[in-house]
DOLUMTOR-63358 format. One record per residue: residue number from 1; x negated, y, z of N, C-alpha, C in turn. Coordinates in nm, 4 decimals, always signed. Atoms other than C-alpha are relative to their C-alpha. Example, Ala and Ser with C-alpha at 12.3 -4.5 7.8 and 13.67 -1.06 7.14 Angstrom:
% residues 2
{1 {-0.0890 -0.1190 +0.0000} {-1.2300 -0.4500 +0.7800} {-0.0900 +0.1200 +0.0000}}
{2 {+0.0820 -0.1190 -0.0060} {-1.3670 -0.1060 +0.7140} {+0.0770 +0.1090 +0.0730}}
***
This chain:
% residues 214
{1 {-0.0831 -0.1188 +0.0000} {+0.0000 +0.0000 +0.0000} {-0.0877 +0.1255 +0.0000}}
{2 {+0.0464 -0.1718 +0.0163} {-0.1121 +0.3718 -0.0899} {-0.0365 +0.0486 +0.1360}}
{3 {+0.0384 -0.1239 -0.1068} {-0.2387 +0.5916 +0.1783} {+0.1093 +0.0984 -0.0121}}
{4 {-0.1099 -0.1068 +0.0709} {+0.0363 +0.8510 +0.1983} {-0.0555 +0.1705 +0.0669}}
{5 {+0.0665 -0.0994 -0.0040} {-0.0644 +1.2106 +0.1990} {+0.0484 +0.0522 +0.1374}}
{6 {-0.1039 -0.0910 -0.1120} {+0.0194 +1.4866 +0.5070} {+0.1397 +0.0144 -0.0258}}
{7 {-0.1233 -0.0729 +0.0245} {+0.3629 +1.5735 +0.5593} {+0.0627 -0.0083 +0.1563}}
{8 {-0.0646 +0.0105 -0.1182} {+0.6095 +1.6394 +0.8279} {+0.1065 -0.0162 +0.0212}}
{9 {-0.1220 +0.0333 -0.0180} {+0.9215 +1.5652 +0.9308} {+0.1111 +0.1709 +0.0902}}
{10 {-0.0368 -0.1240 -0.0455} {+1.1626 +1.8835 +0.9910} {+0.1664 -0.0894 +0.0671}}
{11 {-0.1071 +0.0115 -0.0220} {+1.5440 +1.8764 +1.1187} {+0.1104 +0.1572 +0.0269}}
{12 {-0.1056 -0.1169 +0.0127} {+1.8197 +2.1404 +1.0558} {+0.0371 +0.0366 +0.1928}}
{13 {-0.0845 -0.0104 -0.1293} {+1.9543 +2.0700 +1.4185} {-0.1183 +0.0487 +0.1295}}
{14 {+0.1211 -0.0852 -0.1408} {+1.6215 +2.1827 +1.6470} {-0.0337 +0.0963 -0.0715}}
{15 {+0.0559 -0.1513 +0.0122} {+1.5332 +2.5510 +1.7199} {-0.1189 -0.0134 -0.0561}}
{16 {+0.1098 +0.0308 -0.0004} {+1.1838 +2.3952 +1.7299} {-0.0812 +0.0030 -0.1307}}
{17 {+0.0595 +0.0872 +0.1295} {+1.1649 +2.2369 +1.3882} {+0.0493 +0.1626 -0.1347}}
{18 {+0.0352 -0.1241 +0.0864} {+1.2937 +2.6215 +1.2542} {-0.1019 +0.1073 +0.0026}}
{19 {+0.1213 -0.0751 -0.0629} {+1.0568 +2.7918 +1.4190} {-0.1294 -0.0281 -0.0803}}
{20 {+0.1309 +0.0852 +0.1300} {+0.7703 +2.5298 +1.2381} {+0.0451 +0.0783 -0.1571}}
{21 {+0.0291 -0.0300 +0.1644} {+0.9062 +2.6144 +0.9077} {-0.0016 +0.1409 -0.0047}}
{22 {-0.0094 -0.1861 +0.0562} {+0.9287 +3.0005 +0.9352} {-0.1371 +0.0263 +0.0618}}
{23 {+0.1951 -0.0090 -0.0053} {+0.5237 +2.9676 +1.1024} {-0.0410 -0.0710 -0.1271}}
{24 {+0.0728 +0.1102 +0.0776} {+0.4596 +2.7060 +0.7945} {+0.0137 +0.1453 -0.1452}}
{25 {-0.0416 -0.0571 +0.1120} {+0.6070 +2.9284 +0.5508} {-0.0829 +0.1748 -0.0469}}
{26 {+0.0369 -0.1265 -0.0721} {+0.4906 +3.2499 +0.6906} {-0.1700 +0.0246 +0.0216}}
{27 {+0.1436 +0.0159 -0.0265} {+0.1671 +3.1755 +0.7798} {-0.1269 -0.0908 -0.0595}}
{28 {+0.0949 +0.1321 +0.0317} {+0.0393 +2.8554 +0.6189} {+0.0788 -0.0157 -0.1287}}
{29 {-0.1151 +0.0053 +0.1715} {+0.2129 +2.9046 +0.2752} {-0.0838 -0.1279 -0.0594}}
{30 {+0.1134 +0.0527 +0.0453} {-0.1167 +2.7280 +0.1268} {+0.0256 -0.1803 +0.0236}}
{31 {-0.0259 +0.1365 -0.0278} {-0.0666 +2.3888 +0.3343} {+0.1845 -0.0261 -0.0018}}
{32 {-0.1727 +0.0850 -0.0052} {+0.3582 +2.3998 +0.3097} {+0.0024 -0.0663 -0.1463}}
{33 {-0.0412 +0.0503 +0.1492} {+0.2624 +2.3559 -0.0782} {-0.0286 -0.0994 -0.0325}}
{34 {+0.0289 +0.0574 +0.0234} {+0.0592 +2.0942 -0.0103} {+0.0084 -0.1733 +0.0889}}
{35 {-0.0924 +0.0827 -0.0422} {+0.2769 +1.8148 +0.2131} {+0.0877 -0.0321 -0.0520}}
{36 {-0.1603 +0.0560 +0.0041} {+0.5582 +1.5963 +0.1691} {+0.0583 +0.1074 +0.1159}}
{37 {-0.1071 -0.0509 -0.0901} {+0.8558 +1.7561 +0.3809} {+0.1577 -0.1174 -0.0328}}
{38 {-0.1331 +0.1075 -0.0960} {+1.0899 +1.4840 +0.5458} {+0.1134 +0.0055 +0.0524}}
{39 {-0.1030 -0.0361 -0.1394} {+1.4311 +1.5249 +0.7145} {+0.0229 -0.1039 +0.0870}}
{40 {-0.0381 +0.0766 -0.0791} {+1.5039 +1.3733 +1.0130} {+0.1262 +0.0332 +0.0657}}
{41 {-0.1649 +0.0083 -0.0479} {+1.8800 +1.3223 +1.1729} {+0.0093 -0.1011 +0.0983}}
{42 {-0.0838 +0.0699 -0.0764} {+2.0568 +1.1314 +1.3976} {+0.1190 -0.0507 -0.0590}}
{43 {-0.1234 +0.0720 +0.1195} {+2.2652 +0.9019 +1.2058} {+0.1220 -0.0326 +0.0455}}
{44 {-0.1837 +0.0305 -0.1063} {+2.6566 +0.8362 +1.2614} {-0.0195 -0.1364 +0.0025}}
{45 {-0.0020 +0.1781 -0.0412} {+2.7778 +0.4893 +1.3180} {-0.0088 -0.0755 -0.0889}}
{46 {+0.0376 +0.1022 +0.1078} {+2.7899 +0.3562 +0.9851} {-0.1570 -0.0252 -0.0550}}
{47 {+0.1692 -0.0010 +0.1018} {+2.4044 +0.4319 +0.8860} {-0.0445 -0.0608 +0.1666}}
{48 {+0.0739 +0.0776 -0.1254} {+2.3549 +0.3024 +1.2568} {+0.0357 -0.1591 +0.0206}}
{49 {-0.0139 +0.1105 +0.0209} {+2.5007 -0.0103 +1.1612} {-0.0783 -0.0949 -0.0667}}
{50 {+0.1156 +0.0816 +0.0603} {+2.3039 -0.0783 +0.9098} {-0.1500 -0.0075 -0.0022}}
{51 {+0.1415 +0.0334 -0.0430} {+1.9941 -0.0253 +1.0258} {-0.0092 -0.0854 +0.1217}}
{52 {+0.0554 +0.0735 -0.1286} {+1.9935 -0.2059 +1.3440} {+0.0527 -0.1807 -0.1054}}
{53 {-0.0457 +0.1257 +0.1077} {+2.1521 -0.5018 +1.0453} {-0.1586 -0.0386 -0.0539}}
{54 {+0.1601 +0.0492 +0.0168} {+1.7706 -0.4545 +0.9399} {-0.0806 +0.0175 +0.0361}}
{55 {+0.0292 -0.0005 -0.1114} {+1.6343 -0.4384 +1.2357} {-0.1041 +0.0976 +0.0025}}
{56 {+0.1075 -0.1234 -0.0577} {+1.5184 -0.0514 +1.2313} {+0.0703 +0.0530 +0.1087}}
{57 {-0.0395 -0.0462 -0.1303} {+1.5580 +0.1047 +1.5356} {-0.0574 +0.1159 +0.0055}}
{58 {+0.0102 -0.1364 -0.0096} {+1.5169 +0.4814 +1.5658} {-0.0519 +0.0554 +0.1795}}
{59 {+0.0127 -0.0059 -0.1157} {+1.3447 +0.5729 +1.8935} {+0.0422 +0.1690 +0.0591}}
{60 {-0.0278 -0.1070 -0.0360} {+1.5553 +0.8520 +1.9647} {+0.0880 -0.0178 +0.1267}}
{61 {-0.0151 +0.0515 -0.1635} {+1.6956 +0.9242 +2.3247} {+0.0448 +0.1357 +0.0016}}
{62 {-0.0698 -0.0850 +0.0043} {+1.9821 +1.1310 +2.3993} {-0.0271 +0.1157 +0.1233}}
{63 {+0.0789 -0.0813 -0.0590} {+1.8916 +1.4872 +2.5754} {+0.0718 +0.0199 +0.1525}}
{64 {-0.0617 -0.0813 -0.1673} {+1.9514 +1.5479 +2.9793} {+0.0233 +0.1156 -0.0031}}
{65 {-0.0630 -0.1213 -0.0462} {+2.1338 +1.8205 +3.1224} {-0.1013 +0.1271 +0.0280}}
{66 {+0.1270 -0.0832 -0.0476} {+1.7995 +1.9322 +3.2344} {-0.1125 +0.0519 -0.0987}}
{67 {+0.0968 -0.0312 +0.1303} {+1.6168 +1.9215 +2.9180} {+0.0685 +0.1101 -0.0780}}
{68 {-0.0304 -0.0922 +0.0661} {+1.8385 +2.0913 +2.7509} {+0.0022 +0.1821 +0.0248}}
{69 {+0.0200 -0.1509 -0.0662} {+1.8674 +2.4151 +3.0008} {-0.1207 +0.0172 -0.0208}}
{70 {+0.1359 -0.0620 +0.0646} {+1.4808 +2.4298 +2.9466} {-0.0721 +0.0226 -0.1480}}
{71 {-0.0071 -0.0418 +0.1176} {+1.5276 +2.3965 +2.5883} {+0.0458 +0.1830 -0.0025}}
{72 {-0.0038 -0.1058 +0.0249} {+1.7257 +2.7088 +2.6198} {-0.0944 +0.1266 +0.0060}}
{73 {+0.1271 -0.0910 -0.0560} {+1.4914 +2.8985 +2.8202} {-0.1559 +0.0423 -0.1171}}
{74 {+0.1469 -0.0027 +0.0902} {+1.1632 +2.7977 +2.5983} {+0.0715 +0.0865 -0.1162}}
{75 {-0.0128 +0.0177 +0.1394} {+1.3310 +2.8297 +2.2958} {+0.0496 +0.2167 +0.0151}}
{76 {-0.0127 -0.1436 -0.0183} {+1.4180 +3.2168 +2.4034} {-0.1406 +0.0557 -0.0358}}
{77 {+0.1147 -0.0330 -0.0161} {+1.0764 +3.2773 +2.5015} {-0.0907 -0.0361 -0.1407}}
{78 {+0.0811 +0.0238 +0.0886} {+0.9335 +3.1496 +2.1743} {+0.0116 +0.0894 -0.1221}}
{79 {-0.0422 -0.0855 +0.1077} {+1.1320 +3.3490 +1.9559} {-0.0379 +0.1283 +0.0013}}
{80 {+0.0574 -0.1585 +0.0079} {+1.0906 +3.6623 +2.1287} {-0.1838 +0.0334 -0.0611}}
{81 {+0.1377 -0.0153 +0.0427} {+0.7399 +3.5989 +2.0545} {-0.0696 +0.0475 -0.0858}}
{82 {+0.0295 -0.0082 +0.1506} {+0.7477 +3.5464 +1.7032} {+0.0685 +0.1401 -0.0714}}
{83 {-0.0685 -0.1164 +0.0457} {+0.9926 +3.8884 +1.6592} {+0.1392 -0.0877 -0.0581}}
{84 {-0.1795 +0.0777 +0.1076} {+1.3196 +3.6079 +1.5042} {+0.1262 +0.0519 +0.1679}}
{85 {-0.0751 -0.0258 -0.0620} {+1.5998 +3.7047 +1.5980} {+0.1205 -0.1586 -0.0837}}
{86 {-0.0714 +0.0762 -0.0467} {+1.8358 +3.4394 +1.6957} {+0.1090 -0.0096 +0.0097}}
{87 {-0.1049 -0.0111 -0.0713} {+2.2029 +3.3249 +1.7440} {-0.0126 -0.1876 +0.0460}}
{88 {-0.0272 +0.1542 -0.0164} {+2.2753 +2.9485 +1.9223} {+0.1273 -0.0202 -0.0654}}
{89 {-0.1138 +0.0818 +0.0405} {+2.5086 +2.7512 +1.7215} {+0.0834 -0.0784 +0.0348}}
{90 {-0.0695 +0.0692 -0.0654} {+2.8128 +2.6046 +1.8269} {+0.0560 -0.1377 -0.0580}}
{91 {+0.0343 +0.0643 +0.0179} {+2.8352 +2.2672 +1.7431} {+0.1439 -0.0732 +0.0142}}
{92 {-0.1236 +0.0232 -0.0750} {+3.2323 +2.1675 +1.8140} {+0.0097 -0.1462 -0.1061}}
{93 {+0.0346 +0.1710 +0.0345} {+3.1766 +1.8064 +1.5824} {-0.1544 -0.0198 -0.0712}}
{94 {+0.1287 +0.0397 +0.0507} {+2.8125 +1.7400 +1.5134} {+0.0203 -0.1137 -0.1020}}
{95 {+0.0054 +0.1309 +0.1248} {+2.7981 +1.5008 +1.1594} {-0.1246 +0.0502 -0.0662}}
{96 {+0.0983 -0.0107 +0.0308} {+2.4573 +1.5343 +1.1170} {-0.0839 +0.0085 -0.1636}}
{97 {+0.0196 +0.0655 +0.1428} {+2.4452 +1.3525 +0.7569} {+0.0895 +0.1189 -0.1025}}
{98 {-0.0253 -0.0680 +0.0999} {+2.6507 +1.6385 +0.5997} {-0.1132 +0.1048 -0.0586}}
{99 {+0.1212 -0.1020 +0.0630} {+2.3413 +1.8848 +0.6060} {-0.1047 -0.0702 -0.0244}}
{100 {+0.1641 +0.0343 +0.0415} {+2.0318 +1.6717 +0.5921} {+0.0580 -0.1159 -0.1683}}
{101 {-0.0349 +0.0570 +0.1370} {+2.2244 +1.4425 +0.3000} {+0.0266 +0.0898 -0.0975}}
{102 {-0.0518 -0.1368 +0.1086} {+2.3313 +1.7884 +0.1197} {-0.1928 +0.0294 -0.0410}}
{103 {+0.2005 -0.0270 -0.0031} {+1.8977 +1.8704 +0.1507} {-0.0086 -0.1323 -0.1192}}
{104 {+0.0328 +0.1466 +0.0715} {+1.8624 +1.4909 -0.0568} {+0.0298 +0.0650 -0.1096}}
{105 {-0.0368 -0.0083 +0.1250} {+2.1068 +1.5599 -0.2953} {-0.0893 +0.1833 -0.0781}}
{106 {+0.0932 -0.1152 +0.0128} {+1.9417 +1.9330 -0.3283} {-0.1776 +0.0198 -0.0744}}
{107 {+0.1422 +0.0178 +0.0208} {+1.6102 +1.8323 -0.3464} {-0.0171 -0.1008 -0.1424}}
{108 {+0.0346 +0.0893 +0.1494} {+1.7024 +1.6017 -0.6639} {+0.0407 +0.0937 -0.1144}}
{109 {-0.0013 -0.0632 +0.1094} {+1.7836 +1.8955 -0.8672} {-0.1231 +0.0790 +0.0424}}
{110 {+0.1144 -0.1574 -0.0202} {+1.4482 +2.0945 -0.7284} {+0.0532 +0.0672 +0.0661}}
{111 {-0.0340 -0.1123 -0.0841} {+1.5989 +2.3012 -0.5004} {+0.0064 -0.0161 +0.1548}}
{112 {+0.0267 +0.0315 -0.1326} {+1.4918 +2.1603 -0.1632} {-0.0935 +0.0982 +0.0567}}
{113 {+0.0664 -0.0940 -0.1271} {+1.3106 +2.4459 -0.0066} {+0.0688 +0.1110 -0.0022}}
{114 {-0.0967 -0.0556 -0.0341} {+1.5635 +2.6259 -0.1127} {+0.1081 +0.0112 +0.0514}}
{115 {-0.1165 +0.0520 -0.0621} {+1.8208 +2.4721 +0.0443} {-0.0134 +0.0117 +0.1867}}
{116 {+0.0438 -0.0376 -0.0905} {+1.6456 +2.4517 +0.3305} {+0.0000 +0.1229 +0.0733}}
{117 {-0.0098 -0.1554 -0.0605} {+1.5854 +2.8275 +0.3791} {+0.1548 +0.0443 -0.0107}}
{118 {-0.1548 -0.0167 -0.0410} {+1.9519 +2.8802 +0.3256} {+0.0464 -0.0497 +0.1231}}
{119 {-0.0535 +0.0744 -0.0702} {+2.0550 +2.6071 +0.5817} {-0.0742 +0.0629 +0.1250}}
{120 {+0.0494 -0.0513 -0.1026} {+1.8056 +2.7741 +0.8510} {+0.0613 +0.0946 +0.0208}}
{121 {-0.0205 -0.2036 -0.0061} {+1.9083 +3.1366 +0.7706} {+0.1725 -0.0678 +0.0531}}
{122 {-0.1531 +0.0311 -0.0294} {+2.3187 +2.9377 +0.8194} {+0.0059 -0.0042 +0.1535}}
{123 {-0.0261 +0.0823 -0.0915} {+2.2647 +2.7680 +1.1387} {-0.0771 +0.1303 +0.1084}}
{124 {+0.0959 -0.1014 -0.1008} {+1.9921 +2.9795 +1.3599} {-0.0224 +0.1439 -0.0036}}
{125 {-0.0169 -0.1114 +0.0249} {+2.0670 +3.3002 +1.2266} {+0.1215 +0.0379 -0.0341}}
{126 {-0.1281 -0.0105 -0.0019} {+2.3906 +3.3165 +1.1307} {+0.0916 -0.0074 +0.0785}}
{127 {-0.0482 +0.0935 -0.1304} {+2.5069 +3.0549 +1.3815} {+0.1334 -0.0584 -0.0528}}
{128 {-0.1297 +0.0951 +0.0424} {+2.7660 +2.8900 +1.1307} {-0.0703 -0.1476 +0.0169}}
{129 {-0.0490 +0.0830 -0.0653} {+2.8690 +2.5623 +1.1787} {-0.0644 -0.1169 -0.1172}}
{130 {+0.0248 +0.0384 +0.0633} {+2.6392 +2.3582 +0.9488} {+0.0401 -0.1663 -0.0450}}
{131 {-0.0501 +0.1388 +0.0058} {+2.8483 +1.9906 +0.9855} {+0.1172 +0.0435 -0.0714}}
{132 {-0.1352 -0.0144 +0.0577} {+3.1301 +2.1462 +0.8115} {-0.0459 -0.0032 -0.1887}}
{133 {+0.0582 -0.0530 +0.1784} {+3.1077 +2.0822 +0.3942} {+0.0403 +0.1105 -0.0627}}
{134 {-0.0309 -0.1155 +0.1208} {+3.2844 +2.3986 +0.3118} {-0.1554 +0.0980 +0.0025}}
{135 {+0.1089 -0.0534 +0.0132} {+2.9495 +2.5639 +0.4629} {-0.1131 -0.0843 -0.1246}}
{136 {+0.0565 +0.0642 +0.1184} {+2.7550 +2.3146 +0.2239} {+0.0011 +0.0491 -0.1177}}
{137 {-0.1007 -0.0612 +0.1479} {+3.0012 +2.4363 -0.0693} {-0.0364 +0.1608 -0.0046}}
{138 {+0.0901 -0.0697 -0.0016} {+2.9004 +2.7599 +0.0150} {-0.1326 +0.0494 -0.0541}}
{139 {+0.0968 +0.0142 +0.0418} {+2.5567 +2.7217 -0.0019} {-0.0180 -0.0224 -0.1479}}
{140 {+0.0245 +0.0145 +0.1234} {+2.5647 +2.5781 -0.3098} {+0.0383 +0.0802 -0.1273}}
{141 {+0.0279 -0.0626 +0.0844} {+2.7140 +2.8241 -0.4719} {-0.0738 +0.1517 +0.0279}}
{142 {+0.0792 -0.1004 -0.0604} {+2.4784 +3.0711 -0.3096} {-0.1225 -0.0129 -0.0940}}
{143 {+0.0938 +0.0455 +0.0551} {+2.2025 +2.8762 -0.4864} {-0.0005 -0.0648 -0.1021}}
{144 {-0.0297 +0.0453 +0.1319} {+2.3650 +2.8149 -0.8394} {-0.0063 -0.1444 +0.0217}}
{145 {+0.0280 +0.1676 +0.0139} {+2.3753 +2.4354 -0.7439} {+0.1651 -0.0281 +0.0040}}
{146 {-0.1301 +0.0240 +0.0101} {+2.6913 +2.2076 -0.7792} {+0.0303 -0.0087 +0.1572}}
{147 {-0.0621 +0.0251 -0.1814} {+2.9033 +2.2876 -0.4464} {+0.0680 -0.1442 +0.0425}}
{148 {+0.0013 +0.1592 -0.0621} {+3.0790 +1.9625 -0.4434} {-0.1065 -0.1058 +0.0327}}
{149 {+0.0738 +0.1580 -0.0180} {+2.7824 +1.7392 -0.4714} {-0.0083 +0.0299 +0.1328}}
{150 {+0.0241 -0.0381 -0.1175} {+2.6560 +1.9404 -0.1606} {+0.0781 -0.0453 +0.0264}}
{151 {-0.0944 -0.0187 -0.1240} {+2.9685 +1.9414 +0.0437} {+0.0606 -0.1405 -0.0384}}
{152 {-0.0511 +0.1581 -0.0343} {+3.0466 +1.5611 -0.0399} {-0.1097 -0.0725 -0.0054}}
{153 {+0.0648 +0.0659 +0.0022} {+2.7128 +1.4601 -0.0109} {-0.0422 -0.1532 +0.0661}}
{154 {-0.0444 +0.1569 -0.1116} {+2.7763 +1.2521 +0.3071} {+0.1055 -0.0987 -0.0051}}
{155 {-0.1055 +0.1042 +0.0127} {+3.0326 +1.0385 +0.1438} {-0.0442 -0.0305 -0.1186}}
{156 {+0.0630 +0.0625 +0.1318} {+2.8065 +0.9636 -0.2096} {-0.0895 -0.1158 +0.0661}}
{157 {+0.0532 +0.1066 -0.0691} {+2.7249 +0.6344 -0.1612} {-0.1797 -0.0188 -0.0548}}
{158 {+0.1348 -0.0515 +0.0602} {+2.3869 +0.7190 -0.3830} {-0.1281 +0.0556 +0.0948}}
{159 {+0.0982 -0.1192 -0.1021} {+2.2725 +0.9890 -0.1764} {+0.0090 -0.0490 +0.1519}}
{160 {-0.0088 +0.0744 -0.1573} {+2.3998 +0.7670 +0.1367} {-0.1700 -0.0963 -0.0041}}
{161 {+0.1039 +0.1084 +0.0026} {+2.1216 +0.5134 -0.0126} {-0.1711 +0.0872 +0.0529}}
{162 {+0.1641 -0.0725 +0.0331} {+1.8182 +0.7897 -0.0359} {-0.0078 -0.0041 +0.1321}}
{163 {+0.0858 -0.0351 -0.1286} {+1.8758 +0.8771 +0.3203} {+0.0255 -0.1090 +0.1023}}
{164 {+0.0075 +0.1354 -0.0966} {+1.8748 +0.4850 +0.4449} {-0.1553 +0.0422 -0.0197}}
{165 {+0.1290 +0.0302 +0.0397} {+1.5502 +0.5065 +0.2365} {-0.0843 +0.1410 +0.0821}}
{166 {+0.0741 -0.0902 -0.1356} {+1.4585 +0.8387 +0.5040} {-0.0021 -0.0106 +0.1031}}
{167 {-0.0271 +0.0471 -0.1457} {+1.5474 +0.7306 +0.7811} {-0.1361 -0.1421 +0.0279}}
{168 {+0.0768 +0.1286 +0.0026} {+1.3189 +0.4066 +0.7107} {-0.1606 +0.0910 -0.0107}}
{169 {+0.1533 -0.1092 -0.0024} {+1.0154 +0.6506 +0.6635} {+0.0083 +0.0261 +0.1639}}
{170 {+0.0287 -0.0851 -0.1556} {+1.0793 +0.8083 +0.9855} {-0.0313 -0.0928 +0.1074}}
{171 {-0.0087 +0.1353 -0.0657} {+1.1235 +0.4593 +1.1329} {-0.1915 -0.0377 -0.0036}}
{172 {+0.1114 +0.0841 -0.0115} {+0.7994 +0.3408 +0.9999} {-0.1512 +0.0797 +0.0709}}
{173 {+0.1115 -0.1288 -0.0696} {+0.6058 +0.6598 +1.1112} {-0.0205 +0.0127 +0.1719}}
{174 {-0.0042 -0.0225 -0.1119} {+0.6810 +0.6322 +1.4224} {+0.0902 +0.1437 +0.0659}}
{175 {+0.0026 -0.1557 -0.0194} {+0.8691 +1.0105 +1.4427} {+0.1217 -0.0434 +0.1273}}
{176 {-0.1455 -0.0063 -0.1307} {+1.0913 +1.0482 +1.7963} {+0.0464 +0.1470 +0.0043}}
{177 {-0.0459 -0.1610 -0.0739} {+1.1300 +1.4167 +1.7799} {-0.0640 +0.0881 -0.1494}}
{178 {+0.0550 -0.1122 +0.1198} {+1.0811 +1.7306 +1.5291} {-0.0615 +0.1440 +0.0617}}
{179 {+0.0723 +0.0328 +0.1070} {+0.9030 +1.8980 +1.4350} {-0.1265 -0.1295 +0.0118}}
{180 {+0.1491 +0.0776 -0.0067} {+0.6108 +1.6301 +1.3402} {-0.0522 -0.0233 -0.0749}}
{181 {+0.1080 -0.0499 +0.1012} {+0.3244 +1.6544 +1.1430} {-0.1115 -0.1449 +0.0218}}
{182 {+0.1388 +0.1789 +0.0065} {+0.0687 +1.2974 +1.0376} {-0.1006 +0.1001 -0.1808}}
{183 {+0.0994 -0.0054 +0.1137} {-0.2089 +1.3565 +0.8687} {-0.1246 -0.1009 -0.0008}}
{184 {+0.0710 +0.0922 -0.0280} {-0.4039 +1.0506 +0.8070} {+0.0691 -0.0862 +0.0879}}
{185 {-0.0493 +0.0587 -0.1129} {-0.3634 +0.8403 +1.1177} {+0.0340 +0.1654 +0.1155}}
{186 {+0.0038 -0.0872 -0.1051} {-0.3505 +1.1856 +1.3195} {+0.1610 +0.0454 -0.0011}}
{187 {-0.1274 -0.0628 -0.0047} {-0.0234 +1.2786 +1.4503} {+0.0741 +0.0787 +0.1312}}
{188 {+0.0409 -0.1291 -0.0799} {+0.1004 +1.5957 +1.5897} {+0.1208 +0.0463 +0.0340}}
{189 {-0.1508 -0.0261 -0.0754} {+0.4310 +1.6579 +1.7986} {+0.0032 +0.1544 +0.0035}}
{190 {-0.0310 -0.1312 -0.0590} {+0.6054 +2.0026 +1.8373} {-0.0402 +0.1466 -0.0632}}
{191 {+0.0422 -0.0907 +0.0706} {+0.5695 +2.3418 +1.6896} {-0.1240 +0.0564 +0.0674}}
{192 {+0.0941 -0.0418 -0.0919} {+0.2783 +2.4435 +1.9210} {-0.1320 -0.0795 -0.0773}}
{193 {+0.0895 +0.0546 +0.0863} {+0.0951 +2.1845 +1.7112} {-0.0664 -0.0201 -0.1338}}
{194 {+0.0034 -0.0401 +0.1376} {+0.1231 +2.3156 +1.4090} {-0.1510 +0.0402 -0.0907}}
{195 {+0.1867 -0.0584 +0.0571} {-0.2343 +2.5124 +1.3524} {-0.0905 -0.1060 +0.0563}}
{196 {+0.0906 +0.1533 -0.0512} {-0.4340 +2.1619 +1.4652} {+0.0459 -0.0747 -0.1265}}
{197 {+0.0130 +0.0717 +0.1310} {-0.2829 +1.9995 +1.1646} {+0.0028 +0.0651 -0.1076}}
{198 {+0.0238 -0.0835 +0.1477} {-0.2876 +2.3121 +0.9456} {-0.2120 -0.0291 -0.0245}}
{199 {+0.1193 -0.0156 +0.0330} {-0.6580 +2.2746 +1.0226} {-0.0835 -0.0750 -0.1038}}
{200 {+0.0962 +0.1788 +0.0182} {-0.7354 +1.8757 +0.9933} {+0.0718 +0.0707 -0.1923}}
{201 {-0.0714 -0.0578 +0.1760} {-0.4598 +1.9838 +0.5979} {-0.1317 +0.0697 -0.0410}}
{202 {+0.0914 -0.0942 +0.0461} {-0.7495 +2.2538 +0.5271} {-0.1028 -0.0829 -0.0479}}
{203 {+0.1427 +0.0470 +0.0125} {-1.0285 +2.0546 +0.6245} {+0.0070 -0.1137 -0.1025}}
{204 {+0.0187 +0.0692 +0.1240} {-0.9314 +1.7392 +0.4177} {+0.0209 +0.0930 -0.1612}}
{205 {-0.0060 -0.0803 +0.1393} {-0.8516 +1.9438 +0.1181} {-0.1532 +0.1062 -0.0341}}
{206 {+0.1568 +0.0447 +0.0712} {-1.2111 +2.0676 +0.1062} {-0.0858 -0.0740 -0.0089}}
{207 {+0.0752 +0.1650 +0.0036} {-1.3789 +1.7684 +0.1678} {+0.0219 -0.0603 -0.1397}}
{208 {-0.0241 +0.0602 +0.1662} {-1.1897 +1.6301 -0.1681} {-0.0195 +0.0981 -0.0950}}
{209 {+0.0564 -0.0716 +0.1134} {-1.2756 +1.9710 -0.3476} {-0.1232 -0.0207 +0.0082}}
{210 {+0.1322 -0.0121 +0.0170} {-1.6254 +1.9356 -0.2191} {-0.0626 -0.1301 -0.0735}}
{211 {+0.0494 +0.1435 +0.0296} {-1.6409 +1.5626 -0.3491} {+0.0426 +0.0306 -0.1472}}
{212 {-0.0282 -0.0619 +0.0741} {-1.4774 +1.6970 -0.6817} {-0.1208 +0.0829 -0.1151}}
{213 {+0.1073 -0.0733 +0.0486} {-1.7539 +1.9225 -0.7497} {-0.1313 -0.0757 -0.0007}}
{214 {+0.1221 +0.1154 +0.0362} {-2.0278 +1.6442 -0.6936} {+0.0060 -0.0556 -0.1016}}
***
């Protein structure tokens, strides 16, 4: 099997994992061009059926009362940092698979980082309700793409298949949490960790220009 290059795994639904892409984007333009970019979710019951049917198991672990109040807290303190301004999203049926399966189908016409920056600017800045497909439908025609595929993406049994076949990445990577960043065997939890694997990204990428030029 191939070696597979850097990349990281993002998720619509953590502050954390927007925060990474508006430092990645912002700051590290250079290495966002030069990763895979992954979504990771929390799957409903039918995509949790069939994976535990082929015996993947997702090591994800639902958040305490306590974690989450210090989520709030950090996640204040991080922003003010950076100058983003913020709203928390209210969340009244979480269906995870309508936005990161709308990103799939997105990303097969080319328009996955654009979709992306829409879906951030929806959810953490806006503070709409990104499990709903009319926001999807929306989007899409925000970004000249077809609004139905978006906003029925989580019921195409196609685009259901791509993101068995993501979920099985994330599985085999080991990822429990977003943001997360592998480069090589090196792998790097949390937005705080971000400039440690922008570095190791840098450093292999001259190493193979400097071998290049030999």
């Amino acid at each position: 099997m191939a070696r597979r290059g850097p990349r990281w795994y993002f998720s619509f639904r953590s502050p954390y994992s927007w925060m990474a892409y508006r430092d990645l984007i912002g700051q590290y333009a250079d290495v966002a061009e030069q990763i895979e970019w992954l979504p990771f979710w929390e799957p409903d019951e039918p995509t949790l059926e069939h994976l535990e049917r082929n015996s993947i198991q997702l090591p994800y672990v639902p958040m305490s009362k306590e974690k989450h109040l210090y989520i709030l807290q950090d996640v204040r303190r991080l922003t003010r940092a950076r100058g983003l301004d913020m709203v928390w999203p209210v969340d009244p049926a979480p269906r995870w698979e309508v936005s990161h399966l709308a990103y799939l189908a997105a990303e097969e016409q080319g328009a996955g980082r654009r979709f992306i920056d829409a879906v951030y600017r929806a959810r953490w800045e806006l503070g709409d309700d990104i499990s709903a497909p009319d926001t999807m439908r929306r989007i899409g025609k925000e970004l000249d793409l077809d609004p139905e595929l978006l906003a029925g993406a989580h019921e195409n049994p196609e685009v259901r298949e791509q993101g068995l076949a993501a979920l099985d990445s994330l599985h085999r990577d080991g990822v429990f949490g977003v943001p997360y960043f592998i480069s090589g065997f090196e792998k790097f939890w949390g937005v705080d960790r971000l400039p440690l694997f922008v570095e190791m990204v840098r450093a292999r990428t001259a190493k193979l220009a400097a071998k290049k030029e030999d």
